[in-house]
DSSP file (Angstrom, degrees, kcal/mol; ACC not computed):
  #  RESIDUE AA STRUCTURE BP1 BP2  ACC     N-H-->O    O-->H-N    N-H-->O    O-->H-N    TCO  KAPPA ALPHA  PHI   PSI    X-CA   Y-CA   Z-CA
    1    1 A X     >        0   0    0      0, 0.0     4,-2.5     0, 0.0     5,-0.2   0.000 360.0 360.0 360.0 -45.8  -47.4   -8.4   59.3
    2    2 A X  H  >  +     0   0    0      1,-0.2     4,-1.1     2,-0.1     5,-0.0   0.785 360.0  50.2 -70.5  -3.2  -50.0   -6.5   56.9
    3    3 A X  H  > S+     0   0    0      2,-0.2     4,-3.9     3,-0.1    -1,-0.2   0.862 108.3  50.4 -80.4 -44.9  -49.6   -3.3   58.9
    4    4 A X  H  > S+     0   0    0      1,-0.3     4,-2.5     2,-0.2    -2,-0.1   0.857 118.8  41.5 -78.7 -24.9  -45.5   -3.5   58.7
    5    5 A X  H  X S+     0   0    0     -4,-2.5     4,-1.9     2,-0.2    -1,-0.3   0.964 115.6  48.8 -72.1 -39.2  -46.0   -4.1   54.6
    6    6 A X  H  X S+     0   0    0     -4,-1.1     4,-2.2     1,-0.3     3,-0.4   0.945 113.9  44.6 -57.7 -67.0  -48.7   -1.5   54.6
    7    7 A X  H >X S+     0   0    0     -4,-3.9     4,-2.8     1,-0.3     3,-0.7   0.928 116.1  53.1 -66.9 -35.2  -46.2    1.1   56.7
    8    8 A X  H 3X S+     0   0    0     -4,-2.5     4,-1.7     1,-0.3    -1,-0.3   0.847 105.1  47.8 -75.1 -22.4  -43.2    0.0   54.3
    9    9 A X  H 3X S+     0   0    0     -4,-1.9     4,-0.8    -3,-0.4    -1,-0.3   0.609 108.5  54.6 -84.9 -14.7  -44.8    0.7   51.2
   10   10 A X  H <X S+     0   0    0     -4,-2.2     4,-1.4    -3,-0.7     5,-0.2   0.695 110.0  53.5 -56.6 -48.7  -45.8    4.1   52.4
   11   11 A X  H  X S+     0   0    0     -4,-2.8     4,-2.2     1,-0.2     5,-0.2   0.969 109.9  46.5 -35.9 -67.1  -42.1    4.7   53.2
   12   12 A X  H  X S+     0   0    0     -4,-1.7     4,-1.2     1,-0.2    -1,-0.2   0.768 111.0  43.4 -70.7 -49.4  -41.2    4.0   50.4
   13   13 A X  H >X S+     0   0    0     -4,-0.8     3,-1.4     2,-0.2     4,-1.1   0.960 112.1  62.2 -44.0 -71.0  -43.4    5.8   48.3
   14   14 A X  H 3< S+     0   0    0     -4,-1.4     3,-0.3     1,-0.3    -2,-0.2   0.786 108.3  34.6  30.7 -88.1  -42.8    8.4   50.5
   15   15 A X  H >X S+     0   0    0     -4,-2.2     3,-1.2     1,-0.3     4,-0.6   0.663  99.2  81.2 -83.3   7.2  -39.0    9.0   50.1
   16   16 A X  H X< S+     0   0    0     -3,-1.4     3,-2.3    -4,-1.2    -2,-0.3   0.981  94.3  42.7 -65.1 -42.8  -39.3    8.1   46.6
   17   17 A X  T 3< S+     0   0    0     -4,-1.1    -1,-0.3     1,-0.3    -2,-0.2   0.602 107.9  70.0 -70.2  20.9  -40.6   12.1   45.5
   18   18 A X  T <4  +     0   0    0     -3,-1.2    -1,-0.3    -4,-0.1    -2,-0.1   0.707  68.1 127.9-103.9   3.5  -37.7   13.2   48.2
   19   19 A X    <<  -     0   0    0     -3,-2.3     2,-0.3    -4,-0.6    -3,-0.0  -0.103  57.4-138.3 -53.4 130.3  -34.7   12.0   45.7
   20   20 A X        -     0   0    0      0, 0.0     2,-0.3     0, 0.0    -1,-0.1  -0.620  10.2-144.5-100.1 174.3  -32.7   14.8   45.6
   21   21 A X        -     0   0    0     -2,-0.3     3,-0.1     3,-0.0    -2,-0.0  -0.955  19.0-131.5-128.1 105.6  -31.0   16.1   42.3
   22   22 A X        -     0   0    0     -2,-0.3     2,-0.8     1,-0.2     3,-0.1   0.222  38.8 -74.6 -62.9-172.9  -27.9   17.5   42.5
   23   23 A X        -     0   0    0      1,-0.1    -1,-0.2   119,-0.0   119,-0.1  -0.600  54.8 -92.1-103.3 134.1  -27.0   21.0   40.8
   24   24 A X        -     0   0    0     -2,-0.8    -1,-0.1    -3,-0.1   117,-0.1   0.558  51.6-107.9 -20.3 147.7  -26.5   21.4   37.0
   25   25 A X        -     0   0    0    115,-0.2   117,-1.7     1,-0.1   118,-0.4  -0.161  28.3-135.9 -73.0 172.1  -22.7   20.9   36.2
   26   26 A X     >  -     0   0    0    115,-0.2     4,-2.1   116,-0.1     3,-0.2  -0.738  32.0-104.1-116.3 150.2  -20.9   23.9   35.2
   27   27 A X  T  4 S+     0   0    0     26,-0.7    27,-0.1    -2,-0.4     5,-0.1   0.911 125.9  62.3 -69.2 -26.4  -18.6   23.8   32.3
   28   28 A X  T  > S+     0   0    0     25,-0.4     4,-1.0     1,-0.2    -1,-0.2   0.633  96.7  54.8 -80.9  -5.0  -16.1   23.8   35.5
   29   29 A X  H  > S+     0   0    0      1,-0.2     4,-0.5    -3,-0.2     3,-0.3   0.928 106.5  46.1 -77.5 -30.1  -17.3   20.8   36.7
   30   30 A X  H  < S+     0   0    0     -4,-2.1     4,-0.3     1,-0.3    -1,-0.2   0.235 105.5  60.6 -76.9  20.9  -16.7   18.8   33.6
   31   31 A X  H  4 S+     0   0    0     -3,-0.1    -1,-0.3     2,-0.1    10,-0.2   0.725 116.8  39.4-102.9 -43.0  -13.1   20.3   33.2
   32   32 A X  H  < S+     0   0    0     -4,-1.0    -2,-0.2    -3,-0.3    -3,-0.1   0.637 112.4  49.6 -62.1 -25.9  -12.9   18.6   36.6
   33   33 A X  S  < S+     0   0    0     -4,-0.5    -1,-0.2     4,-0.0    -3,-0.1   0.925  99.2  68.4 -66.9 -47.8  -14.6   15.6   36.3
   34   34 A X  S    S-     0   0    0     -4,-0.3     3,-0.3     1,-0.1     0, 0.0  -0.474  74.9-148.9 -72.3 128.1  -12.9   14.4   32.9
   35   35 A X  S >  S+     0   0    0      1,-0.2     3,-1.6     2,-0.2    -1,-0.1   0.771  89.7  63.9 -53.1 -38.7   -9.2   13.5   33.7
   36   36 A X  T 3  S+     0   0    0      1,-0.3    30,-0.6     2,-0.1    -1,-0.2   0.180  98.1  56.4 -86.4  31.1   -7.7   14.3   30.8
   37   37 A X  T >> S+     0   0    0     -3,-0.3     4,-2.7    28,-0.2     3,-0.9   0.421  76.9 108.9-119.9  -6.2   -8.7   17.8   31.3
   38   38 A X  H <> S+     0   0    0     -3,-1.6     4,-0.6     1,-0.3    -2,-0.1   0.397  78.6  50.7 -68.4 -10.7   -6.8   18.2   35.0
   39   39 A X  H 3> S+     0   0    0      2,-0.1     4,-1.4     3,-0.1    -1,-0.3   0.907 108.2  51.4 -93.1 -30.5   -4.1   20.3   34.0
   40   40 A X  H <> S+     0   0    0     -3,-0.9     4,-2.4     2,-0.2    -2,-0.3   0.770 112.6  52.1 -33.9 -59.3   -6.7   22.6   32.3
   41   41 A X  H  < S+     0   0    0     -4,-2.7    -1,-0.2   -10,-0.2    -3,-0.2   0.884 105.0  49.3 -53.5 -43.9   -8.5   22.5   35.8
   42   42 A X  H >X S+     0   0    0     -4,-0.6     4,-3.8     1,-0.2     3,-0.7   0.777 113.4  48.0 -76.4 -30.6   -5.8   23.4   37.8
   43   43 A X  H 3X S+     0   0    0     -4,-1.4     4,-0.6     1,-0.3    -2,-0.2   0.742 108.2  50.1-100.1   7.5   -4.9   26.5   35.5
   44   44 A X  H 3<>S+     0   0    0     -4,-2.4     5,-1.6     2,-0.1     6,-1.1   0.535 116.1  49.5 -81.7   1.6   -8.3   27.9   35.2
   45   45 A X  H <45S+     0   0    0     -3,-0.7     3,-0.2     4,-0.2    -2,-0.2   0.827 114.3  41.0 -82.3 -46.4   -8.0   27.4   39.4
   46   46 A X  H  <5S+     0   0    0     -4,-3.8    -3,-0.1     1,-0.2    -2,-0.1   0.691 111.5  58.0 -89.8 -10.3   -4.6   29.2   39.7
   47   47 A X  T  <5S-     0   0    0     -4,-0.6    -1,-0.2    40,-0.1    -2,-0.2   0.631 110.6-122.4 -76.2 -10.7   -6.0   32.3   36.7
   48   48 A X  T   5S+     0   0    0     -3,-0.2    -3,-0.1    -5,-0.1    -2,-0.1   0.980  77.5 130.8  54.6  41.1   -8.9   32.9   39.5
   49   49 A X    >>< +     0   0    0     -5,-1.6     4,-1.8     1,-0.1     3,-1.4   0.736  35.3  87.0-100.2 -32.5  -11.2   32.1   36.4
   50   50 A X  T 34 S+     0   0    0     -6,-1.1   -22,-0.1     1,-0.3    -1,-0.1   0.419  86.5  51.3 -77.8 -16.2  -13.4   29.5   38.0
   51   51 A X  T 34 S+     0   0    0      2,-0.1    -1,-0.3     3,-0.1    -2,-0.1   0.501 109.8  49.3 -23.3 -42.2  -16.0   32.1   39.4
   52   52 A X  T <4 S+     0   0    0     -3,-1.4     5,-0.3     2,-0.1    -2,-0.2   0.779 110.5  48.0 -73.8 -40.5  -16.4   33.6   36.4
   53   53 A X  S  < S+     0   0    0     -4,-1.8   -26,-0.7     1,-0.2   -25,-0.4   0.513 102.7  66.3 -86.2 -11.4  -17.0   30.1   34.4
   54   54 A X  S    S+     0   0    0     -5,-0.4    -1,-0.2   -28,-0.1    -2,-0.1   0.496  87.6 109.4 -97.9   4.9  -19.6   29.0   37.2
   55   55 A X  S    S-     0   0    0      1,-0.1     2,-2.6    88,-0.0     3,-0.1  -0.319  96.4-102.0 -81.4-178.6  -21.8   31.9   35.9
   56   56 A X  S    S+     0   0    0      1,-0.1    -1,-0.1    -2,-0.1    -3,-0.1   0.358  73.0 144.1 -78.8  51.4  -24.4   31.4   34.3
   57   57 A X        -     0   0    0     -2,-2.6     2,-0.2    -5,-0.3    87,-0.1   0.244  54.8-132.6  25.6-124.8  -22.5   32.2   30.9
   58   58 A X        +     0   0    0     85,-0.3     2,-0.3    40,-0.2    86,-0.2   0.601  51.3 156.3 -70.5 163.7  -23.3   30.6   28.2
   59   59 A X  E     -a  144   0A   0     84,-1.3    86,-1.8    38,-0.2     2,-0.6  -0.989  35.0-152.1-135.2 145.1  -19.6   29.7   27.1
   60   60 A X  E     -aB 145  96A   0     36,-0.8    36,-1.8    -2,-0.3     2,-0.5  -0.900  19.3-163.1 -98.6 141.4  -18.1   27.2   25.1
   61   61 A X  E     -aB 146  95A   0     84,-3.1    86,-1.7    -2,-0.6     2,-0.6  -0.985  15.6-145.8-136.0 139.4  -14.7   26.5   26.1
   62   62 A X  E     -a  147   0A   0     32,-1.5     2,-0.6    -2,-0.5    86,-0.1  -0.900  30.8-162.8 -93.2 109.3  -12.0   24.5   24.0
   63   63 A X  E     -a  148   0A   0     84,-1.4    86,-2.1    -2,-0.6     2,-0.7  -0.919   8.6-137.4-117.8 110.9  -10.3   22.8   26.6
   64   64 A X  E     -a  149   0A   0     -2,-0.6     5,-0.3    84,-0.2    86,-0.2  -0.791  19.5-118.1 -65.3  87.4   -7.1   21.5   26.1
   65   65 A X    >>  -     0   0    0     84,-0.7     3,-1.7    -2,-0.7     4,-0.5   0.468  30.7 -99.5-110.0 160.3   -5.9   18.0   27.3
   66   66 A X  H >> S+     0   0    0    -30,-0.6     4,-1.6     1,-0.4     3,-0.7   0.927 122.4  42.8 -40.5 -84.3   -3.4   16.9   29.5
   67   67 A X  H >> S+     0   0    0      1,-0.3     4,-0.6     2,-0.2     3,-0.6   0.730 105.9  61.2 -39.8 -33.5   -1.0   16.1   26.5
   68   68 A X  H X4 S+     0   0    0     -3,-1.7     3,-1.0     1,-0.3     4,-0.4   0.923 102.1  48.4 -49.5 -68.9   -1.8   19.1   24.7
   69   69 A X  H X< S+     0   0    0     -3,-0.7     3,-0.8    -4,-0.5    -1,-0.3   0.697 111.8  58.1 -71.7 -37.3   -0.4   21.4   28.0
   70   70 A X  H << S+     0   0    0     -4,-1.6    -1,-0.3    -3,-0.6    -2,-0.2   0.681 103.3  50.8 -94.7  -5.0    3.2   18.5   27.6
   71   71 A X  T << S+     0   0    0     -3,-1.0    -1,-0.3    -4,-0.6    -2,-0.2   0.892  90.9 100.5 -82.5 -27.6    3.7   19.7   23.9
   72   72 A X  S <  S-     0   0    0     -3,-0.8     2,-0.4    -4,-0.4     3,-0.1  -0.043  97.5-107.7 -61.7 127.0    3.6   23.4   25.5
   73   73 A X    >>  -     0   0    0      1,-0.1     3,-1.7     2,-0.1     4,-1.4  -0.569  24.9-121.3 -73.2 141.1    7.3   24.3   25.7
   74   74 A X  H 3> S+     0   0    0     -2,-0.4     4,-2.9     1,-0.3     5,-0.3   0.896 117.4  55.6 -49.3 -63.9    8.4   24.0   30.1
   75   75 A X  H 3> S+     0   0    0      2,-0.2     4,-0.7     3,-0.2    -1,-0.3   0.756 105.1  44.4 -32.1 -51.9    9.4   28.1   29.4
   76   76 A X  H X> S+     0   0    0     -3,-1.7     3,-3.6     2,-0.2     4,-1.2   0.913 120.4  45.8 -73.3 -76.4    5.8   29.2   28.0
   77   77 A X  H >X S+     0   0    0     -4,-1.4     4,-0.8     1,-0.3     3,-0.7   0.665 116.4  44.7 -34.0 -70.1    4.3   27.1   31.1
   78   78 A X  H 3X S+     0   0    0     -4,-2.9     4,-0.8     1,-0.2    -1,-0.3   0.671 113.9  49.0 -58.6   4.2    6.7   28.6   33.2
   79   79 A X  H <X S+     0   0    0     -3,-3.6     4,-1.2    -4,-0.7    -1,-0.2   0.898 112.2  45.0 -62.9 -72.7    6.1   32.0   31.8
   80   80 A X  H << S+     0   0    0     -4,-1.2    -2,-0.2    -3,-0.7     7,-0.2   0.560 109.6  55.6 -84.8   6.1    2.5   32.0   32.1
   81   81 A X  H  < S+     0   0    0     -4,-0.8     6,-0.2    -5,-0.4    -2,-0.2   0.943 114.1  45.7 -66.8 -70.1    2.6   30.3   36.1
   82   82 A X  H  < S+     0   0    0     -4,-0.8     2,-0.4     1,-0.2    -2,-0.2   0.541 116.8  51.4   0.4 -42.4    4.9   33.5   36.9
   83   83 A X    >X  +     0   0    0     -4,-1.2     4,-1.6     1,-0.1     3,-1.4  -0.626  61.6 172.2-114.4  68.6    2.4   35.7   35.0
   84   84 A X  H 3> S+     0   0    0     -2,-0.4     4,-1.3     1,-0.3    -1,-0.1   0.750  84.1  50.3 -77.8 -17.2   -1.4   35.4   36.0
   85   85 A X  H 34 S+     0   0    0      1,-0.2     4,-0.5     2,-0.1    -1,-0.3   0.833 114.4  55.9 -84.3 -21.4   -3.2   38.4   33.8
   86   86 A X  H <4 S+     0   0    0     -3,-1.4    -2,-0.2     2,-0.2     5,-0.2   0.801 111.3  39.3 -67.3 -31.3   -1.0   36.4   31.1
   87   87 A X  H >X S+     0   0    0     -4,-1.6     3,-1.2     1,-0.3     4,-1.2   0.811 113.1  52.8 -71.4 -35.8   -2.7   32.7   31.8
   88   88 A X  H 3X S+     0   0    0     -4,-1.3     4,-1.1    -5,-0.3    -1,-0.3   0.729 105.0  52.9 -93.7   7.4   -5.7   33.9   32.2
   89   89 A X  H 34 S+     0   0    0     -4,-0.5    -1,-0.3     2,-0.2    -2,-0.2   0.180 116.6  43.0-103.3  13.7   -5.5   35.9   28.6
   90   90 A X  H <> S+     0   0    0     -3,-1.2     4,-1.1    64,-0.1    -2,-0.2   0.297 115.8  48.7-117.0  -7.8   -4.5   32.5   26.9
   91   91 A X  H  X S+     0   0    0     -4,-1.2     4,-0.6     2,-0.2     3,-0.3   0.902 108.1  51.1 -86.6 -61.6   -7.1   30.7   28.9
   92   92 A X  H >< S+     0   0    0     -4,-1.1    22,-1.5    -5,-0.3    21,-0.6   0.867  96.6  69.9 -44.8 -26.1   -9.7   33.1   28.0
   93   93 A X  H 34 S+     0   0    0      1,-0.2    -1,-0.2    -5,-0.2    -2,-0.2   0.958  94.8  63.8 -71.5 -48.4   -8.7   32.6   24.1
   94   94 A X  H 3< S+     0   0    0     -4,-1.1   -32,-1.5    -3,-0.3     2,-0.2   0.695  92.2  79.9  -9.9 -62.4  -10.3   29.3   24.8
   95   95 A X  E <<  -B   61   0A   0     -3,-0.6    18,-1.9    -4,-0.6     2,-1.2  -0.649  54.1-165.1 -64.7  99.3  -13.7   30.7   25.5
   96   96 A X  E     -B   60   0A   0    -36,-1.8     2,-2.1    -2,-0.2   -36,-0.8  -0.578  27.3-134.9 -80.9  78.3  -16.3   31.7   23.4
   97   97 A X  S    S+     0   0    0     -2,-1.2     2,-0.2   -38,-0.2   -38,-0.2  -0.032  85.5  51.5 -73.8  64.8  -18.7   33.7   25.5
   98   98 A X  S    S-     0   0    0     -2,-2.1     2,-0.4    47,-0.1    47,-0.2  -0.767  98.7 -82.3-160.6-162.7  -21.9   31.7   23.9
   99   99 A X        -     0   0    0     -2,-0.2     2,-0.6   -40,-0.2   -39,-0.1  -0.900  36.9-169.8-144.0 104.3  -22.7   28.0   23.4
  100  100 A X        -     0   0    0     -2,-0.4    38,-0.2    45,-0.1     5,-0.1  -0.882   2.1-165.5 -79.6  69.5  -21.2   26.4   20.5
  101  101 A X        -     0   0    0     -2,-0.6     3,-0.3     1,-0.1     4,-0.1  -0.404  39.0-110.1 -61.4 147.2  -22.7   22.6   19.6
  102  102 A X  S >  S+     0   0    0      1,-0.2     3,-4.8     2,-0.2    -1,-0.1   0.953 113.7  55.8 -23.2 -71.6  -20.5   20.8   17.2
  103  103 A X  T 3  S+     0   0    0      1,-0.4    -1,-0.2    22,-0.0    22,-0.0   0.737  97.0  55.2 -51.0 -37.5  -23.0   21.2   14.8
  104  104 A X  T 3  S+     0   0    0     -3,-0.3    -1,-0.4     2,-0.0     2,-0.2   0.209  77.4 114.6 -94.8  34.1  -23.6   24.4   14.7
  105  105 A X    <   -     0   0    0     -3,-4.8     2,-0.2    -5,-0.1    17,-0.0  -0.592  41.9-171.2 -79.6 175.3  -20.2   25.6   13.9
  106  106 A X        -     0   0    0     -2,-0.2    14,-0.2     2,-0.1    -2,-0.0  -0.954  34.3 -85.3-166.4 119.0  -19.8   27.2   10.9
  107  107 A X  S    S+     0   0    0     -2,-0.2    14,-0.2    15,-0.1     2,-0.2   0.065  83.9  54.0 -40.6 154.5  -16.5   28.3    9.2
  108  108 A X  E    S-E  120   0B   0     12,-1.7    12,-2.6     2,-0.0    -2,-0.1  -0.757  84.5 -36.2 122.6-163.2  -15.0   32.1   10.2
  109  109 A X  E     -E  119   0B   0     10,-0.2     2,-0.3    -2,-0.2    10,-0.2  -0.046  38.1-171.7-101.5-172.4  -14.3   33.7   12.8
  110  110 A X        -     0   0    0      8,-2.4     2,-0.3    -2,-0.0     8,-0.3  -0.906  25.2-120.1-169.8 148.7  -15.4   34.2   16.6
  111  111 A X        -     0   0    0     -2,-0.3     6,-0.2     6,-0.2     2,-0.2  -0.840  26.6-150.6 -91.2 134.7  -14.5   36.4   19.5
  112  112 A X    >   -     0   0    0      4,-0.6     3,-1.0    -2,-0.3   -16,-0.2  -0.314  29.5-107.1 -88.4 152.4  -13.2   34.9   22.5
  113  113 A X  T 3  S+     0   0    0    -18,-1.9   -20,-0.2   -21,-0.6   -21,-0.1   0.990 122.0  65.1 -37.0 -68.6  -13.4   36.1   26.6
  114  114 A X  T 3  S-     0   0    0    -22,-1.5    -1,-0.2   -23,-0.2   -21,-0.1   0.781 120.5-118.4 -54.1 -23.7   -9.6   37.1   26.0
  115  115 A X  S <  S+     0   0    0     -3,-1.0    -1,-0.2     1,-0.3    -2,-0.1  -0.089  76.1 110.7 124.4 -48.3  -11.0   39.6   23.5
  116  116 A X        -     0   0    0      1,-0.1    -4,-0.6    -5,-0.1    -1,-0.3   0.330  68.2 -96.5 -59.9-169.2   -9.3   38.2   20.4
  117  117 A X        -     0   0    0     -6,-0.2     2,-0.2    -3,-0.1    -6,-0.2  -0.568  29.1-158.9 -94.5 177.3  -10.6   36.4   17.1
  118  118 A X        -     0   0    0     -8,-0.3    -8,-2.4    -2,-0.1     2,-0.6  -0.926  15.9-129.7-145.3 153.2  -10.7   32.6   16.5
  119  119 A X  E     -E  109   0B   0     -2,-0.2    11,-3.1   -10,-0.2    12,-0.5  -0.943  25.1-170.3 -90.2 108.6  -10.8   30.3   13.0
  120  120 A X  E     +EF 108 129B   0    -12,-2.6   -12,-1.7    -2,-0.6     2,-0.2  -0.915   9.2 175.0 -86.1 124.4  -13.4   28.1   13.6
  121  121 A X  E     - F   0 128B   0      7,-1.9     7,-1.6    -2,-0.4     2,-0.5  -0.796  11.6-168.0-143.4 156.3  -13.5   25.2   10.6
  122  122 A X  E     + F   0 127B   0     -2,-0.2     2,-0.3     5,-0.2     5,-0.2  -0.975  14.2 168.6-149.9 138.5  -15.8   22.1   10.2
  123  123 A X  E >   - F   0 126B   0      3,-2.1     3,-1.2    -2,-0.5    -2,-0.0  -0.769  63.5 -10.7-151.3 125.0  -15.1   19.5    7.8
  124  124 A X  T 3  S-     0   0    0     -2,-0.3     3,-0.1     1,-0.2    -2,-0.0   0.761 127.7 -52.9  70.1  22.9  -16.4   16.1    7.2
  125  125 A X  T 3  S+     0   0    0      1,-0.2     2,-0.5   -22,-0.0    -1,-0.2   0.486 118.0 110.2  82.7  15.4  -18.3   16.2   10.7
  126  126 A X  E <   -F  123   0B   0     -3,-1.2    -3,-2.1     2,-0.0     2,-0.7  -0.912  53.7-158.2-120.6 141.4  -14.7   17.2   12.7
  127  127 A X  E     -F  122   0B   0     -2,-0.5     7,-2.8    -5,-0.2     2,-0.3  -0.860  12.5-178.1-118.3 129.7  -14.6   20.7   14.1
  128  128 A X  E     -FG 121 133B   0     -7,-1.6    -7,-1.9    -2,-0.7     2,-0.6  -0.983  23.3-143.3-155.7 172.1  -11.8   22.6   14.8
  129  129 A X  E >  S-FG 120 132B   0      3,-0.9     3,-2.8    -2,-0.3    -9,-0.2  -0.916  85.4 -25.4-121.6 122.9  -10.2   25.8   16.2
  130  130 A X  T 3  S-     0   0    0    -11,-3.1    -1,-0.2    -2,-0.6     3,-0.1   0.895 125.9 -52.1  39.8  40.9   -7.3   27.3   14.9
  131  131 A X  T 3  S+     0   0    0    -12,-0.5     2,-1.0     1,-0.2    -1,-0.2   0.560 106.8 128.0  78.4   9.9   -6.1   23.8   13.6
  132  132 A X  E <   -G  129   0B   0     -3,-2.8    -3,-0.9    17,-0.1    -1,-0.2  -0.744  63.1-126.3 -88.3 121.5   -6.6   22.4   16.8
  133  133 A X  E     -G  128   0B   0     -2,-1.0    17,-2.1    -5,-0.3     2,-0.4  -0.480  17.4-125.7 -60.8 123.7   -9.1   19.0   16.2
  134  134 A X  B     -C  149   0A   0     -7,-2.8    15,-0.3    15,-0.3    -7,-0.2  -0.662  38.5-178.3 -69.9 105.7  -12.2   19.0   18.5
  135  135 A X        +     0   0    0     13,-2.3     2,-0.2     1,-0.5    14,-0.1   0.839  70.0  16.4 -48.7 -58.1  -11.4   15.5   20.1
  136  136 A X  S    S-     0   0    0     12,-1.0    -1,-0.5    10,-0.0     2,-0.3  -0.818  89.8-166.1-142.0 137.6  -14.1   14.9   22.2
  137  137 A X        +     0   0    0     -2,-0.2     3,-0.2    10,-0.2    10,-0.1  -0.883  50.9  22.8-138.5 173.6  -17.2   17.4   21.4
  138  138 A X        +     0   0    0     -2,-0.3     2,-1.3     1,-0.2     9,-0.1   0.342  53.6 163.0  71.9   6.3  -20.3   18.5   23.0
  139  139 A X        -     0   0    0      7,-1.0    -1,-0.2     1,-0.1  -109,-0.1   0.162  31.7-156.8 -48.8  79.6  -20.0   17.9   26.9
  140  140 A X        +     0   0    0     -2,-1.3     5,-0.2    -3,-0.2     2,-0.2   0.121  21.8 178.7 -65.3 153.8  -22.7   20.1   27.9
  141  141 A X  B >   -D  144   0A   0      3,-2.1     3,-0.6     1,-0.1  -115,-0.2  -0.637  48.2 -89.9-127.3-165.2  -23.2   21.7   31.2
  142  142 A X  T 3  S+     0   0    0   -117,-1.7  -116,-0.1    -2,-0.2    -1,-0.1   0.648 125.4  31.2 -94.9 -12.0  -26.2   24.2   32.5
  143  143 A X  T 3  S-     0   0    0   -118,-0.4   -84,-1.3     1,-0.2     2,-0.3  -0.005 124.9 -13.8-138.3  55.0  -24.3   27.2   31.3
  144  144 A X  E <   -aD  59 141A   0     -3,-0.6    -3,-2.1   -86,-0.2   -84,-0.2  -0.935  64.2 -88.0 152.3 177.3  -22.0   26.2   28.1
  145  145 A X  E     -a   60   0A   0    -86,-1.8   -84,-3.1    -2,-0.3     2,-0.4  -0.906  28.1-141.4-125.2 124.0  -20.7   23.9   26.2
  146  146 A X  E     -a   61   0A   0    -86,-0.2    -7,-1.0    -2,-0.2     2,-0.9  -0.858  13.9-172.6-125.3 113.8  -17.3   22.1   26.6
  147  147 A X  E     -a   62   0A   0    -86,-1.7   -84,-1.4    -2,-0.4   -10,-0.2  -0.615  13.5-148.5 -53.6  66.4  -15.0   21.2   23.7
  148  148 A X  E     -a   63   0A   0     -2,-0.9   -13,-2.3   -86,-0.1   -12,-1.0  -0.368  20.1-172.8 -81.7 153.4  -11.9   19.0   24.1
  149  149 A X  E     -aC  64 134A   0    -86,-2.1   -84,-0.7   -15,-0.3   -15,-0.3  -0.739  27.7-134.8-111.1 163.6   -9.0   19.9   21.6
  150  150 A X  S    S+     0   0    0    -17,-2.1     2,-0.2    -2,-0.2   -16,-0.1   0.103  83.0  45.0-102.1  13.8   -5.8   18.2   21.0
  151  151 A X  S    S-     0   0    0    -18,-0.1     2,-0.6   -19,-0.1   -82,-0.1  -0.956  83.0-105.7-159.2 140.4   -3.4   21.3   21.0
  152  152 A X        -     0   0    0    -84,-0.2     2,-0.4    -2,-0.2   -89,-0.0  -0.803  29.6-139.3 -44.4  78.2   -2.9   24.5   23.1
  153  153 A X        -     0   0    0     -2,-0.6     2,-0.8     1,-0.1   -59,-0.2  -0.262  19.0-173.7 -81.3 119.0   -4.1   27.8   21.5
  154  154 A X        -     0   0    0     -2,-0.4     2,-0.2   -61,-0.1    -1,-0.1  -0.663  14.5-138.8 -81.6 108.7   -1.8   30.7   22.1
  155  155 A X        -     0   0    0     -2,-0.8     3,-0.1   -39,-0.0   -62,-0.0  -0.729  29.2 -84.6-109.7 167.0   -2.9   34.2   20.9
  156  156 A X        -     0   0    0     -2,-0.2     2,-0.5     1,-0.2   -40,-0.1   0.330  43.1-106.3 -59.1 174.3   -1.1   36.9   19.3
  157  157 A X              0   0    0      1,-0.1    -1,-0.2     0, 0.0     0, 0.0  -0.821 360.0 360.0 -83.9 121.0    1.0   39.3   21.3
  158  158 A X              0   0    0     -2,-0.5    -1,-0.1    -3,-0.1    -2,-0.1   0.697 360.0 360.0 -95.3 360.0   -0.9   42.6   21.3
């Protein structure tokens, strides 16, 4: 009997160092994990962005939530399925290509992936972009930072 405690507590020990760890999230996993981000998921799946957002960045991305995408008039959505260098150039206006904590925003602007500006604003500990309110802030991943917003950001027609 002491031998079989002997050999178990050597087991054990044993596979304790083997614990594996999976590998750091991605800013695309947490758009996948978090539900209310799932429409968000699916159109950075159907722009053929989601290669680009599992590198190693950093990025912040203002991800817009399911309800955000149902204010979206059915025409722009159907617009921008129809249209994929158009999806991914309002989905890239999203993206800040750095890593953005709440805290360290700071009013002005920033340049986005898509190429354009953003208004970035903080007031009273609530951050938002281009008037959209930072919901949910700070999800961090191993290459970025992910924001949720309550509203869809659209960028100009060039």
């Amino acid at each position: 009997m002491k031998r079989r405690s002997w050999l178990l507590g050597v087991l054990a020990i044993s596979l304790a160092g083997c614990a594996t760890v999976g590998p750091p999230q991605s800013v695309t996993d947490i758009l996948a994990r978090e539900p209310e981000l799932s429409t968000l998921d699916k159109l950075v799946k159907d722009a053929g962005l989601t290669s680009t957002l599992n590198g190693p960045g950093p990025f912040t991305i203002f991800a817009p939530t399911n309800a955000a995408f149902s204010k979206v008039p059915a025409k722009t959505m159907d617009e921008l399925a129809k249209d994929p260098k158009r999806l991914q150039d309002v989905l890239t206006y999203h993206v800040l290509p750095a890593k953005a904590m709440a805290k360290d925003v700071k009013p002005g602007s920033a340049k986005t992936m898509q190429g354009g500006n953003v208004s970035l604003g903080s007031t009273a500990g609530y951050v938002n972009v281009e008037g959209a309110l930072v919901t949910k802030a700070d999800l961090t991943a191993a290459n970025g930072v992910v924001h949720v917003i309550d509203s869809v950001l659209l960028p100009p027609s060039r």
